[in-house]
N, CA and C atoms as a LAMMPS dump frame, in Angstrom:
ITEM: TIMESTEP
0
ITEM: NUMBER OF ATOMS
645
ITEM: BOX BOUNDS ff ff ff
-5.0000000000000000e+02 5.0000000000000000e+02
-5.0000000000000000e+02 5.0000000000000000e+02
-5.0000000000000000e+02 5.0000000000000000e+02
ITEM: ATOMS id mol type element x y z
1 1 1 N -303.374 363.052 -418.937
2 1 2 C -302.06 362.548 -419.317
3 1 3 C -301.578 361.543 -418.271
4 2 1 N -301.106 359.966 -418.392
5 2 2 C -300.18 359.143 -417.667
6 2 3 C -299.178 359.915 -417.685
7 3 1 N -298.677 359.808 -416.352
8 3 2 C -297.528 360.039 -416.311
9 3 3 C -296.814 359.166 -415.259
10 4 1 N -295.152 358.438 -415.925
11 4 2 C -294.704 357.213 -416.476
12 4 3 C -293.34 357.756 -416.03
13 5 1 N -292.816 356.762 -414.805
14 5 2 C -291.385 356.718 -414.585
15 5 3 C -291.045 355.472 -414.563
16 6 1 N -289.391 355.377 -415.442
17 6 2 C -289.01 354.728 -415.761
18 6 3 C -287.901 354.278 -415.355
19 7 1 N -286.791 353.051 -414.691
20 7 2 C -286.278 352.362 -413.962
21 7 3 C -285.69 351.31 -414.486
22 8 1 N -284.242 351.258 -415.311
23 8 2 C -284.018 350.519 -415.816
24 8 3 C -282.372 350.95 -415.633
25 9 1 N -281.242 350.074 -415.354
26 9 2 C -280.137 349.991 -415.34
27 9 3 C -279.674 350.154 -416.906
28 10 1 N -280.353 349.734 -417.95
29 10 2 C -279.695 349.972 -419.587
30 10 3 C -280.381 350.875 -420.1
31 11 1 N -279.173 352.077 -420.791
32 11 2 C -279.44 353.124 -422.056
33 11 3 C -280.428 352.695 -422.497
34 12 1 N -279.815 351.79 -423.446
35 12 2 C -280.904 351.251 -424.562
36 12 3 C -282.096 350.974 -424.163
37 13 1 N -282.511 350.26 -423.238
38 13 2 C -284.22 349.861 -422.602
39 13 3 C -285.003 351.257 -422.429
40 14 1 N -283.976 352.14 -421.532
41 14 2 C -284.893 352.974 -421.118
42 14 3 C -284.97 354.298 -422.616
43 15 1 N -284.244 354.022 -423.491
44 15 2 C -284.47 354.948 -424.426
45 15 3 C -285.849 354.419 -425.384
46 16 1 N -285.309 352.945 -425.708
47 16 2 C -286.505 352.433 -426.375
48 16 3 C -287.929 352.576 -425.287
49 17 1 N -288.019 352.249 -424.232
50 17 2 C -289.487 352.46 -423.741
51 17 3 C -289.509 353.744 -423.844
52 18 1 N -288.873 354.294 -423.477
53 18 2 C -289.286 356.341 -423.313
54 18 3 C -289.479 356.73 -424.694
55 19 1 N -289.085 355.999 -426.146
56 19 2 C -289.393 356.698 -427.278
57 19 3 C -290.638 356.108 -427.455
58 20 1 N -291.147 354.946 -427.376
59 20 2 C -292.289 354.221 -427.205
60 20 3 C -293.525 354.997 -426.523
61 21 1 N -293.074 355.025 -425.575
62 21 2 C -293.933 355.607 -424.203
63 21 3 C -294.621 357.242 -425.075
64 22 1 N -293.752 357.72 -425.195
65 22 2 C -293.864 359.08 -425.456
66 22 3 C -294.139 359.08 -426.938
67 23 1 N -294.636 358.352 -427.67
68 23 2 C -295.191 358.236 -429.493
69 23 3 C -296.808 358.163 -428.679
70 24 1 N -297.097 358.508 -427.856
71 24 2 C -298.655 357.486 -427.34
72 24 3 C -299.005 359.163 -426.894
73 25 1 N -300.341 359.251 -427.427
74 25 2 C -300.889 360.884 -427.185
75 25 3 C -300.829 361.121 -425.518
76 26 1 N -301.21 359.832 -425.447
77 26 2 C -301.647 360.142 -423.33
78 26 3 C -300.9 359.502 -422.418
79 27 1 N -299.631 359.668 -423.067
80 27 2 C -298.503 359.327 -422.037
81 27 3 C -297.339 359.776 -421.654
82 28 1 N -297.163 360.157 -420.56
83 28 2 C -295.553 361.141 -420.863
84 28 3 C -294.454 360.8 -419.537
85 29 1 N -293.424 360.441 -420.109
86 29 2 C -292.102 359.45 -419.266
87 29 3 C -292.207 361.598 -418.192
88 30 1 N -292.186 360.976 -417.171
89 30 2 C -291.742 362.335 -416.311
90 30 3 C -290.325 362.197 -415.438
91 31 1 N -289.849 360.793 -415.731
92 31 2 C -288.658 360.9 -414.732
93 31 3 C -288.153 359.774 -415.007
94 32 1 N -286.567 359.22 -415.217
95 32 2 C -286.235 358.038 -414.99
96 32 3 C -284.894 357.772 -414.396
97 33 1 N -284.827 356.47 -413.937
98 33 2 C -283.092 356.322 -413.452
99 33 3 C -282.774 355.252 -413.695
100 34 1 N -281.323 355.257 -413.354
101 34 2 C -280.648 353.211 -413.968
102 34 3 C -280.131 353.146 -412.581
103 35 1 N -281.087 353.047 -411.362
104 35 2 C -280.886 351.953 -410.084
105 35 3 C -282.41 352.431 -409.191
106 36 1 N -282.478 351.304 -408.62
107 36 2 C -283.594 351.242 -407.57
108 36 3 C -283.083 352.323 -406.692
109 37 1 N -282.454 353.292 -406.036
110 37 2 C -282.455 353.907 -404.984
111 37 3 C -283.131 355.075 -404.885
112 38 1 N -283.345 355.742 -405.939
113 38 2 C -283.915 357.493 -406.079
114 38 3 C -285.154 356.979 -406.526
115 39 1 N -285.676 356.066 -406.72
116 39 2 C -287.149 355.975 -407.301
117 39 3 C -288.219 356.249 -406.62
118 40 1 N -288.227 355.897 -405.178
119 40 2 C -289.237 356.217 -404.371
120 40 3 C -289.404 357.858 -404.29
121 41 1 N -288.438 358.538 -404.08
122 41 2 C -288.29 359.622 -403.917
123 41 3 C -288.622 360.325 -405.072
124 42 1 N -287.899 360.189 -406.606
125 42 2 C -288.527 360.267 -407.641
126 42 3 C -290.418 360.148 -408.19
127 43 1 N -290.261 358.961 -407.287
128 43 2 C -292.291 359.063 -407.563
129 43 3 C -293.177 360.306 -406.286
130 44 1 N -292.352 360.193 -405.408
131 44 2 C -292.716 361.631 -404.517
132 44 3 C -292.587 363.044 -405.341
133 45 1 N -291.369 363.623 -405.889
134 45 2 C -291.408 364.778 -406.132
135 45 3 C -292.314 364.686 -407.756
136 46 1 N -292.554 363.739 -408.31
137 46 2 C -293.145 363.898 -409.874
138 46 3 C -294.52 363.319 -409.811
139 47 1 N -294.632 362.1 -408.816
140 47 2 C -296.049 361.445 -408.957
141 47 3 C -296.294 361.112 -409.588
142 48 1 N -295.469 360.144 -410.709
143 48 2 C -296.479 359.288 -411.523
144 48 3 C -297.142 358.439 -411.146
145 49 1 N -298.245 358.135 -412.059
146 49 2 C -299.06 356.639 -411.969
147 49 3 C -299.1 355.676 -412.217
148 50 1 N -297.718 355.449 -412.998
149 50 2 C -297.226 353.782 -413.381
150 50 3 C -295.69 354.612 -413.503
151 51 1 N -295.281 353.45 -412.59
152 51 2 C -293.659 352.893 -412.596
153 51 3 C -293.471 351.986 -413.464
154 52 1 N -292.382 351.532 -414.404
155 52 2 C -292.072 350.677 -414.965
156 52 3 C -290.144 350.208 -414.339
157 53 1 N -290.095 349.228 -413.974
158 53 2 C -289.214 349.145 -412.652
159 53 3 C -288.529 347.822 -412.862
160 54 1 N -287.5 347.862 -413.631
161 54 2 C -286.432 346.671 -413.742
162 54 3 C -286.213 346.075 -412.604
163 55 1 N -286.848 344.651 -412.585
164 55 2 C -286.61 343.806 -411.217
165 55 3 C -285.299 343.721 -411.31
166 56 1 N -283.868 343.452 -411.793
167 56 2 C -282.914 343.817 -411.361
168 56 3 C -281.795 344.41 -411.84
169 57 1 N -280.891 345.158 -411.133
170 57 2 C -279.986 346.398 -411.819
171 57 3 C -278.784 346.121 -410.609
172 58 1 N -278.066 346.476 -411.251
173 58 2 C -276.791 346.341 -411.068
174 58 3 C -276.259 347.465 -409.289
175 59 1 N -276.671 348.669 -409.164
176 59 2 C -276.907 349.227 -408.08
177 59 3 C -278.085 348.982 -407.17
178 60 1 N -279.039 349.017 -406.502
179 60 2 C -280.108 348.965 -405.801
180 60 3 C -280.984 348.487 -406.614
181 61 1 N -281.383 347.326 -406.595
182 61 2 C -282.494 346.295 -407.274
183 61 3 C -283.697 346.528 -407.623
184 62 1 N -284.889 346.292 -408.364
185 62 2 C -285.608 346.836 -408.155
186 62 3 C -286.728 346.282 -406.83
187 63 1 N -286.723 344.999 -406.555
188 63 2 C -287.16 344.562 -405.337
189 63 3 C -287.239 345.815 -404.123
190 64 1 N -286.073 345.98 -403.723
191 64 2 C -286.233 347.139 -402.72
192 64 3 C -287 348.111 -402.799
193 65 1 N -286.611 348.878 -403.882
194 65 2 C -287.044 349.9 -404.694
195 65 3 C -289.161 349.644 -404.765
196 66 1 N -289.468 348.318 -404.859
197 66 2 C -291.081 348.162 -405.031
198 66 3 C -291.354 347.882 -403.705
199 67 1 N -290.581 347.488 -402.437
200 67 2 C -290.786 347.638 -400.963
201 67 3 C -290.839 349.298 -401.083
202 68 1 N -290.115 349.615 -400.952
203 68 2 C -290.673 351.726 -400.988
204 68 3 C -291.772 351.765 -401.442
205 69 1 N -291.831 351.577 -402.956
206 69 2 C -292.988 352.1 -403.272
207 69 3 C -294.522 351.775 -402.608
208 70 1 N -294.395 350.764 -402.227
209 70 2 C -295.942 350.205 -401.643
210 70 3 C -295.886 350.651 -400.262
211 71 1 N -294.918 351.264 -399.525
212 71 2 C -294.955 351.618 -398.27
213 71 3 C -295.606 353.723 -398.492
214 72 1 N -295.358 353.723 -399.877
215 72 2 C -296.179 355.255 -399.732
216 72 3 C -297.46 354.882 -399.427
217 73 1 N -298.174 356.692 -398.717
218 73 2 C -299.2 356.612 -398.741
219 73 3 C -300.466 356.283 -400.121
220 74 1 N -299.9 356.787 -401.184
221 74 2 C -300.65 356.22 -402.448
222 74 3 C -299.403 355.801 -403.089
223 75 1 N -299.118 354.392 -403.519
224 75 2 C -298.539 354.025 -404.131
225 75 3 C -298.984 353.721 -405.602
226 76 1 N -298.07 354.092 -406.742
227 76 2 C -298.63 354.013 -408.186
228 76 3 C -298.702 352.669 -408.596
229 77 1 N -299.22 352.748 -409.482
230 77 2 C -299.154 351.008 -409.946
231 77 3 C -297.505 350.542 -410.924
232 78 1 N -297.308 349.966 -410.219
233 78 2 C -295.737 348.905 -410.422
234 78 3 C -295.763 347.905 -411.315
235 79 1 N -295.26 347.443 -412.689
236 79 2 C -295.107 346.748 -413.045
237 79 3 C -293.708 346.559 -413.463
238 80 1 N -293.2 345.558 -413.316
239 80 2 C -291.731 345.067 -413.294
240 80 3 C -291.11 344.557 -414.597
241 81 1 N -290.104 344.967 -415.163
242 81 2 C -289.658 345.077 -416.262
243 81 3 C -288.636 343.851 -416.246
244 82 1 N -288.73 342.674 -416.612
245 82 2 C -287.865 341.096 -416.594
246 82 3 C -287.584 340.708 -418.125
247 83 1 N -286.449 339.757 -417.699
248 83 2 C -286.513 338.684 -419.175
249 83 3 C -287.263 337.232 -419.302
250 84 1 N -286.819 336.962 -420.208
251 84 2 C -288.36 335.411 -420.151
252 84 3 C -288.164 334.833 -419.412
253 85 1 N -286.803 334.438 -418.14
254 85 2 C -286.633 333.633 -417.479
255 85 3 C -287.367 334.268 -416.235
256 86 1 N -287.655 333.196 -415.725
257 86 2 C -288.718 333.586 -414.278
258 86 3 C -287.747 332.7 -412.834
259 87 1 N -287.593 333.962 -412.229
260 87 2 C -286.892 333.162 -410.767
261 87 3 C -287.337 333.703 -409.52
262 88 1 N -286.575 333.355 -408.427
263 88 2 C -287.024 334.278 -407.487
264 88 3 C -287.38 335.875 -407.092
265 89 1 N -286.522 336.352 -407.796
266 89 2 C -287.044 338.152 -407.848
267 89 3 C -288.264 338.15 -408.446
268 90 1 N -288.649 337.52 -409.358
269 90 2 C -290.351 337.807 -409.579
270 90 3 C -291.027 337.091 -408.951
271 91 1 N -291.041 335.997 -408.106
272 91 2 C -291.997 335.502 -406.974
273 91 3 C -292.076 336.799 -406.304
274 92 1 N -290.735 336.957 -405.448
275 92 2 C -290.772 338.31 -404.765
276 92 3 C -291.432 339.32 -404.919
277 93 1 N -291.357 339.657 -406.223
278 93 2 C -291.935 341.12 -406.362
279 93 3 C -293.67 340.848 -406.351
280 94 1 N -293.83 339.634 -406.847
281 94 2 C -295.387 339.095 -406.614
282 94 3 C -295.784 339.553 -405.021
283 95 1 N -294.794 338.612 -404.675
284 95 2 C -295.527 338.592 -403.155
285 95 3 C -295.111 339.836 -402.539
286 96 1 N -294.5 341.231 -402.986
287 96 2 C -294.391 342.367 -402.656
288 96 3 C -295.636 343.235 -402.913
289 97 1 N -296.406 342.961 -404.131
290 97 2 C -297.128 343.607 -404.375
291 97 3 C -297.161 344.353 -405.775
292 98 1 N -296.405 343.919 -406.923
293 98 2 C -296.144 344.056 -407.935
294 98 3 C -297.664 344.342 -408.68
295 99 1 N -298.097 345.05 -409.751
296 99 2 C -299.268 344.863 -410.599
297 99 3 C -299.565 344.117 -411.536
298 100 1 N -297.957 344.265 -412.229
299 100 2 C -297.843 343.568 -413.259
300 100 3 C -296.224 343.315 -413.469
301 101 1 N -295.831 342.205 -414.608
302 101 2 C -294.696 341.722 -415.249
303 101 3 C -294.823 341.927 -416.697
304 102 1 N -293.626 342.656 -417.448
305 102 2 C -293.91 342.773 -418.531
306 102 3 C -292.225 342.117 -418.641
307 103 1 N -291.932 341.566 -420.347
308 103 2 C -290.94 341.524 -420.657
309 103 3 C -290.505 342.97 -421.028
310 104 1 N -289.235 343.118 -421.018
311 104 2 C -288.45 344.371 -422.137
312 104 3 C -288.723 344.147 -423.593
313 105 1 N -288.466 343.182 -423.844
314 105 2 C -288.688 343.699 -425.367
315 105 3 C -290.178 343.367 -425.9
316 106 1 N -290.989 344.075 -424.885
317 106 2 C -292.925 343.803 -425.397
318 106 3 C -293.312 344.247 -426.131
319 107 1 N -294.11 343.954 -427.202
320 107 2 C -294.267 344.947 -428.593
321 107 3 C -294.907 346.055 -428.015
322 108 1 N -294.357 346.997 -429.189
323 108 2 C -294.999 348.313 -428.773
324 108 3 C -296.125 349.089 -428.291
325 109 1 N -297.564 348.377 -429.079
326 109 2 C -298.788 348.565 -428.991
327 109 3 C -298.932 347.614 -427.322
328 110 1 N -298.64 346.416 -427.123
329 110 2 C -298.687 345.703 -426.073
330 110 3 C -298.079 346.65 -425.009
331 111 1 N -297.069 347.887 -424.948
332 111 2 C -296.254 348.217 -424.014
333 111 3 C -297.659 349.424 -423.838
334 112 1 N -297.985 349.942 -424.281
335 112 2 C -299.053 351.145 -424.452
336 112 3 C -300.002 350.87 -423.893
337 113 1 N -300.075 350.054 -424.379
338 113 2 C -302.009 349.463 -423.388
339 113 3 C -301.981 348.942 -422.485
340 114 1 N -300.685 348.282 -421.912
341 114 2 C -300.13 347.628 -420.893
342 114 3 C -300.227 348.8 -419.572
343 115 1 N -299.632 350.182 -420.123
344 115 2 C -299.552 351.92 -419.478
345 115 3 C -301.176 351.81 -418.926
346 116 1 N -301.558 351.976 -419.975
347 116 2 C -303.073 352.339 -420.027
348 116 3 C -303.814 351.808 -418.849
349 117 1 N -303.681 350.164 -418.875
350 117 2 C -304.518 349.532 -418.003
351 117 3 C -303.892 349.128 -416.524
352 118 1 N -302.571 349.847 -416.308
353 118 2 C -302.557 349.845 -414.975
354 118 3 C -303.135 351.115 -414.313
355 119 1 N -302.536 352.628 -415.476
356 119 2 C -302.692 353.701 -415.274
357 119 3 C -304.537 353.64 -414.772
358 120 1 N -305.056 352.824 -415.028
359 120 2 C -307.029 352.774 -414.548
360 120 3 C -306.944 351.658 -413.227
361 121 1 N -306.023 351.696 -412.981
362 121 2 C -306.149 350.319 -411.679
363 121 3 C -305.641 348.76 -411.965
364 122 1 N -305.953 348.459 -413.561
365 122 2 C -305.582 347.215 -413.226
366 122 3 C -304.056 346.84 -413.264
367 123 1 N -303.939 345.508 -413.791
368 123 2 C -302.687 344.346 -413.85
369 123 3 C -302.464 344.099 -414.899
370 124 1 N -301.089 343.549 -415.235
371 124 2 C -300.71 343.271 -416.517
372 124 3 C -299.92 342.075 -416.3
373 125 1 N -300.113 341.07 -417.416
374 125 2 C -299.02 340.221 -417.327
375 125 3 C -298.554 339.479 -418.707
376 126 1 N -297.294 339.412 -418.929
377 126 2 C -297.541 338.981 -419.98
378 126 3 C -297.458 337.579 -420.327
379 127 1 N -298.264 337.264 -421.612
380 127 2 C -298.479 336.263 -421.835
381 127 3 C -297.317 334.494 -421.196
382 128 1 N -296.088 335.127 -421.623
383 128 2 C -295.003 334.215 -421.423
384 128 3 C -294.601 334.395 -420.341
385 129 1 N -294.748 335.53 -419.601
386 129 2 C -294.281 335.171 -418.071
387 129 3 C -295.009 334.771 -417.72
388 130 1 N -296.464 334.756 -417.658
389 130 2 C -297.37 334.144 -417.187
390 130 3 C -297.605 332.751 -416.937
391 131 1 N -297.032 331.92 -418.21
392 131 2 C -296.754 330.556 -418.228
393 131 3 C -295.891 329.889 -417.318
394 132 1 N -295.034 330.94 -417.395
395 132 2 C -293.153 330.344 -416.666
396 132 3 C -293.82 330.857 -415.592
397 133 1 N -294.346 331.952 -414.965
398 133 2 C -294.44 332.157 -413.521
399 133 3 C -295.441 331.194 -412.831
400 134 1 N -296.439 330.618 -413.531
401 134 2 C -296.892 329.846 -412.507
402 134 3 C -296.7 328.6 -412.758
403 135 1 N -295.873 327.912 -413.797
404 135 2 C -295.357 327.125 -413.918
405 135 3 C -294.118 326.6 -412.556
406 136 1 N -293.263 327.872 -413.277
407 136 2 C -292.129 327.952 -411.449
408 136 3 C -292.868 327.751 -409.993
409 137 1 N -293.716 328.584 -409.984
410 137 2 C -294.588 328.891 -408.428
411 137 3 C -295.179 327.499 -408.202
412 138 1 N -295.653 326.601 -409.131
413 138 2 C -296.862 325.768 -408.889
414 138 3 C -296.308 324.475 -409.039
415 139 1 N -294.741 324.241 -409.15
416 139 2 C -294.534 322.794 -409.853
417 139 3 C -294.493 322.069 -408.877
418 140 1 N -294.951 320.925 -408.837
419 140 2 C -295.174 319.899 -407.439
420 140 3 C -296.041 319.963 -406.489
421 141 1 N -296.531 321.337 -406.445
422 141 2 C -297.56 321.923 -405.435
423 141 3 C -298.348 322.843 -405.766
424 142 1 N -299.756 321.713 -406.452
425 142 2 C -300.62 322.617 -406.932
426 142 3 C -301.742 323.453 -405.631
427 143 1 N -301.502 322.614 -404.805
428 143 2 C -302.341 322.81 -403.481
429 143 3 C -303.414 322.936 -404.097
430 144 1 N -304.65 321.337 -404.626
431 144 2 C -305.245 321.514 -404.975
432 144 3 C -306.979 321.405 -404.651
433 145 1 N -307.025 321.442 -403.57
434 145 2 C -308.025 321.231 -402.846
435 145 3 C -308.345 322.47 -403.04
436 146 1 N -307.042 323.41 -401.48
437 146 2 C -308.119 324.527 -400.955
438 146 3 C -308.231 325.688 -402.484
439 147 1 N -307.392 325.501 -403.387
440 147 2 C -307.653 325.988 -404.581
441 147 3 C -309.155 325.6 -405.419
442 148 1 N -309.908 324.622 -405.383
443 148 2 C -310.564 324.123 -406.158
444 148 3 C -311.572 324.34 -404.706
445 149 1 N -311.708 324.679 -403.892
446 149 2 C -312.475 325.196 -402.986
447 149 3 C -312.659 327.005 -403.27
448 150 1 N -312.372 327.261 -403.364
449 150 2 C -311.99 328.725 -404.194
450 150 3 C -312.831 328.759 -405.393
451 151 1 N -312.276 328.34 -406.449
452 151 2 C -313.128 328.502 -407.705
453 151 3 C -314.489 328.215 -407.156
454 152 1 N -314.664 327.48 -406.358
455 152 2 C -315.93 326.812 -406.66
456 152 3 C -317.123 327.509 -405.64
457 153 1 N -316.893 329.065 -405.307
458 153 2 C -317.59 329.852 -405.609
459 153 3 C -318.003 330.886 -406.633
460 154 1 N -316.949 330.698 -407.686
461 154 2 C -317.338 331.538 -409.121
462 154 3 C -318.565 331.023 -409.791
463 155 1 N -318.818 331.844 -410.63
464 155 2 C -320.203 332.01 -411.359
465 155 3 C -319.599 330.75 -412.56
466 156 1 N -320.018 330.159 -413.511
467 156 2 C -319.675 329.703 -414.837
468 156 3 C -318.829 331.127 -415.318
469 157 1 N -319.568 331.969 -415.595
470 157 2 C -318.63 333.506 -415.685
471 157 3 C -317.344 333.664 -415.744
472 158 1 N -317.485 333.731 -414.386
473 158 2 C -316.451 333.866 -413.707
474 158 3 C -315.285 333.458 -413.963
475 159 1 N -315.619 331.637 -413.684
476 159 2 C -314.359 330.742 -413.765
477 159 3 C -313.966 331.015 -415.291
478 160 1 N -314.72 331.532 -416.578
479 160 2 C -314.171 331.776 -417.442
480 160 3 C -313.156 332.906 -417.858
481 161 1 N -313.63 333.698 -416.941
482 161 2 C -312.553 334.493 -417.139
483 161 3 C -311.45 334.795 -416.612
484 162 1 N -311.21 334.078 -415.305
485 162 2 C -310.162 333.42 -414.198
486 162 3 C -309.298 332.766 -415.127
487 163 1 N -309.899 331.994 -415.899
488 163 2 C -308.788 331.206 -416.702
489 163 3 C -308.714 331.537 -417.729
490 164 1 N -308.913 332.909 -418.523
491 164 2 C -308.136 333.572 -419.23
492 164 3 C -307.599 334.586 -418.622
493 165 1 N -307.812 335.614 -417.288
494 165 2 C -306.504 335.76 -416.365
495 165 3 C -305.703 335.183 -416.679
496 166 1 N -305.71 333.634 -416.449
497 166 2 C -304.398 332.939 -415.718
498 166 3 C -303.482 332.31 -417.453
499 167 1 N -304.104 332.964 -418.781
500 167 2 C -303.642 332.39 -419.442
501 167 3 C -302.819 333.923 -420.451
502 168 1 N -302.989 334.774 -419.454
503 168 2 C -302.164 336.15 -419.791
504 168 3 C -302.844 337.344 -419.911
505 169 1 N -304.61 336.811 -420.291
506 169 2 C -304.851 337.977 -421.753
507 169 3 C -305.426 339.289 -420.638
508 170 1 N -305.523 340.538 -421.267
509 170 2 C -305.957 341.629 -420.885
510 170 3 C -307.326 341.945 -421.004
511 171 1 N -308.08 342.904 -419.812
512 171 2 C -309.661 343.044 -420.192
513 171 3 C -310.163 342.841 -421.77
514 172 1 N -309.454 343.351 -422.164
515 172 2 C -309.824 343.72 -423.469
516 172 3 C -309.761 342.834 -424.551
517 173 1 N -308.799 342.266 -423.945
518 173 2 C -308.722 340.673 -425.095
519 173 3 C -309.693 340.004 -424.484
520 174 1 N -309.831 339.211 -423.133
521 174 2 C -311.086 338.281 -422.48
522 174 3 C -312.303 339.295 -422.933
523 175 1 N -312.391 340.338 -423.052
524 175 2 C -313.725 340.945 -423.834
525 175 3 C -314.213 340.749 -425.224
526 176 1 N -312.516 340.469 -426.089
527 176 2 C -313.378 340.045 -427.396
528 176 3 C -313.515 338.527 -427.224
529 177 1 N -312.647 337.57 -426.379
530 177 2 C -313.006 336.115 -426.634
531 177 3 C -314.105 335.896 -426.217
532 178 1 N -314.835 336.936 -424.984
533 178 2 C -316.493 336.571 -424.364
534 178 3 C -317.243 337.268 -424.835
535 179 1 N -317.158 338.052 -425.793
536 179 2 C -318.34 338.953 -426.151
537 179 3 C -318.795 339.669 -425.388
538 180 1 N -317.733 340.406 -424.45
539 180 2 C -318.546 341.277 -423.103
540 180 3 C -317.348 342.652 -423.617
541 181 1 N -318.623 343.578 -423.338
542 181 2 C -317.363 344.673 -423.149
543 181 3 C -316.354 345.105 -422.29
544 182 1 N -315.648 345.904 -422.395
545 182 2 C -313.953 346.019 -421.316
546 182 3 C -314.682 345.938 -419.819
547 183 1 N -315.653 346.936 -419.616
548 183 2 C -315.941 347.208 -418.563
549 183 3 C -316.799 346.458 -417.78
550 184 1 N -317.539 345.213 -418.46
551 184 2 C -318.04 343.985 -418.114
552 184 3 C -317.004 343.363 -417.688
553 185 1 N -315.876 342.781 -417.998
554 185 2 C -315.069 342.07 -418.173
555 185 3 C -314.015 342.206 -416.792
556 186 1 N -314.161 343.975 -416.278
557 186 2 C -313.337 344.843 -415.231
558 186 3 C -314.011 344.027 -414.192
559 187 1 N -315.611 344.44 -414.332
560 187 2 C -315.971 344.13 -413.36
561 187 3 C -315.951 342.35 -412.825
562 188 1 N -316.039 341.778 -413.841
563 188 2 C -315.999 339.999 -413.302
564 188 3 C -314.414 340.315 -412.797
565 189 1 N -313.524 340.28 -413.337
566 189 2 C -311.851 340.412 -412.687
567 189 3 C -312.313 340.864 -410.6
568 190 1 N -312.964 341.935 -410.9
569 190 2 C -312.636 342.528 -409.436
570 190 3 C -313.878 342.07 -408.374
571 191 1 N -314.83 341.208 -408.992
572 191 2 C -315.449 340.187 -408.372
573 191 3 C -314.802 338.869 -407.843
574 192 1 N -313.593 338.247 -408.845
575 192 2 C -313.212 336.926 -408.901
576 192 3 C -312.457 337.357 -407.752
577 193 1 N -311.27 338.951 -407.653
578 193 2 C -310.211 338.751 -407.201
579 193 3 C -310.683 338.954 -405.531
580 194 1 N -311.539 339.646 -405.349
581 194 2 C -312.748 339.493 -403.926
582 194 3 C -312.944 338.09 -403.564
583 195 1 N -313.945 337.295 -404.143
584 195 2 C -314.135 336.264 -403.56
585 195 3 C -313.242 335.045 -403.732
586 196 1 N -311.993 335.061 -404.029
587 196 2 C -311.077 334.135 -403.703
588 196 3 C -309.779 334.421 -403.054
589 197 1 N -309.988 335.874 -402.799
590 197 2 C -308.627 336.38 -401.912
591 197 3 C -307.846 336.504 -402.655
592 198 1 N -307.424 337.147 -403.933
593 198 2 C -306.522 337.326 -404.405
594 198 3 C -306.253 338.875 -404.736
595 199 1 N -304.805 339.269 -404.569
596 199 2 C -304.334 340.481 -404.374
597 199 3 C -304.292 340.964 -405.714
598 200 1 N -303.817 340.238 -406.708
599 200 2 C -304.134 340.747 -408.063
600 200 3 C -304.002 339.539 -409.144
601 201 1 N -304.308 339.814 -410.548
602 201 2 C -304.092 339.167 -411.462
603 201 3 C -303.641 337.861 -411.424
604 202 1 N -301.844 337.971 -410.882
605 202 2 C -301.342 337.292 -411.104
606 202 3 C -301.413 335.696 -409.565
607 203 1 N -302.081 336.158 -408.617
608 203 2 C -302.45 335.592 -407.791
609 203 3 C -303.639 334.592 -408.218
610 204 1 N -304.476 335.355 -408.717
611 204 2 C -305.987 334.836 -409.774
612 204 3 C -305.201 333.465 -410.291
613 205 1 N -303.895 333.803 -411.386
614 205 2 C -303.885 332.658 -412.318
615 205 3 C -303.597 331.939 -411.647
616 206 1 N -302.69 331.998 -410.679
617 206 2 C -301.975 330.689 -409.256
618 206 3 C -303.354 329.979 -408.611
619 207 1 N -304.309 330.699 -408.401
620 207 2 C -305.561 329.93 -408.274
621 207 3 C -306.024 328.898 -409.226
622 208 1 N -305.808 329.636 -410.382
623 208 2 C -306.896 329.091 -411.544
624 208 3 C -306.045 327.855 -412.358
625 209 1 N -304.37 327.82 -411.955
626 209 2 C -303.381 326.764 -412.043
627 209 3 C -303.736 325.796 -411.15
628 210 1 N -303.732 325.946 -409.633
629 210 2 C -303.487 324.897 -409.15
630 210 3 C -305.185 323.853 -408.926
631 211 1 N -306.145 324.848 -409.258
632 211 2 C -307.256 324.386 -409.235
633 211 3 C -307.556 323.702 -410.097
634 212 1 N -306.817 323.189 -411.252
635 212 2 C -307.261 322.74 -412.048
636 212 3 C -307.711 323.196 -413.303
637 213 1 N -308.057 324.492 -413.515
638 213 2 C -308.708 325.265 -414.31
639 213 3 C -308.367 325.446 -415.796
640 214 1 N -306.867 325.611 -415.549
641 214 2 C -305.721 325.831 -416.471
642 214 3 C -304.564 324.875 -416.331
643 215 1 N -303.79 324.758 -417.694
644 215 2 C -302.592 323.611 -417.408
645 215 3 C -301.691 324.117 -417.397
């Protein structure tokens, strides 16, 4: 069983993900709150394995709140709950250590498998933040050298699937566009994110943007 705390300043969000969350055989909400302050502590006494964590709320943010979490000794995997607009709190939470960005209103099946594939280690991002985030991060400064110095130790492989990273999709989708299975697909991700220094996913696409790879 995942087990899934939830972090959202609005009723409504956190009712709709928790009725969501909890329609899914192997997932179960164990704790939630509407402010960043009890969450760290919350993932101590319950231990889940994915946080879902409104980058911002009206009491204690969730920024802070994902500084705690990565300062535990096992920290769960974090993905940050935003709207389509992309600003500084999600650079931040990038460069905090975030897993993933999902919108709130992500379709349902997308919110499930989204659980799923952090709950195994990986990242999530979604499609449209994905655009706007490295759009924001990268405009004027693709830094494109030592980027295109980077790729250009990937396999042909590789760089293919770097730049469907960087164009949103999940193992499982870059598995049906390459004809490789999920776990083929795991493994090129955690090859690429090795040999170009990148902390996760969403670092990958900032590579695979400014290198040229992707527009």
């Amino acid at each position: 069983m995942i087990k899934v705390l939830v972090a959202d300043d609005e009723d409504l969000v956190r009712s709709g993900l928790r009725t969501i969350l909890s329609g899914a055989g192997d997932i179960e909400v164990v704790a939630e709150c509407d402010d960043g302050g009890p969450v760290a502590e919350l993932v101590r006494v319950h231990r889940p394995r994915v946080v879902l964590l409104d980058i911002r709320m009206r009491a204690a943010d969730g920024i802070d709140a994902l500084r705690e979490l990565m300062m535990l000794p096992e920290p769960p995997a974090v993905s940050m709950l935003t709207t389509f607009d992309v600003d500084e709190y999600v650079r931040e939470a990038l460069r905090v250590g975030a897993s993933g960005f999902l919108l709130k209103d992500t379709a349902p099946g997308h919110l499930v498998q989204a659980v799923r594939d952090l709950a195994r280690g990986g990242a999530v991002l979604d499609p449209k933040v994905a655009a706007r985030l490295v759009n924001s991060v990268a405009v004027g400064a693709r830094a494109a050298e030592p980027a295109r110095r980077l790729l250009a130790m990937l396999s042909d492989r590789e760089l293919e699937v770097v730049g469907l990273v960087g164009e949103g999709l999940s193992n499982a989708e870059i598995g049906h566009r390459l004809h490789l299975s999920e776990a083929t697909v795991k493994g090129y991700v955690s090859a690429v994110l090795g040999k170009i220094g990148a902390a996760n996913r969403v670092q990958a696409a900032l590579v695979a943007y400014r290198g040229g790879l992707i527009a």
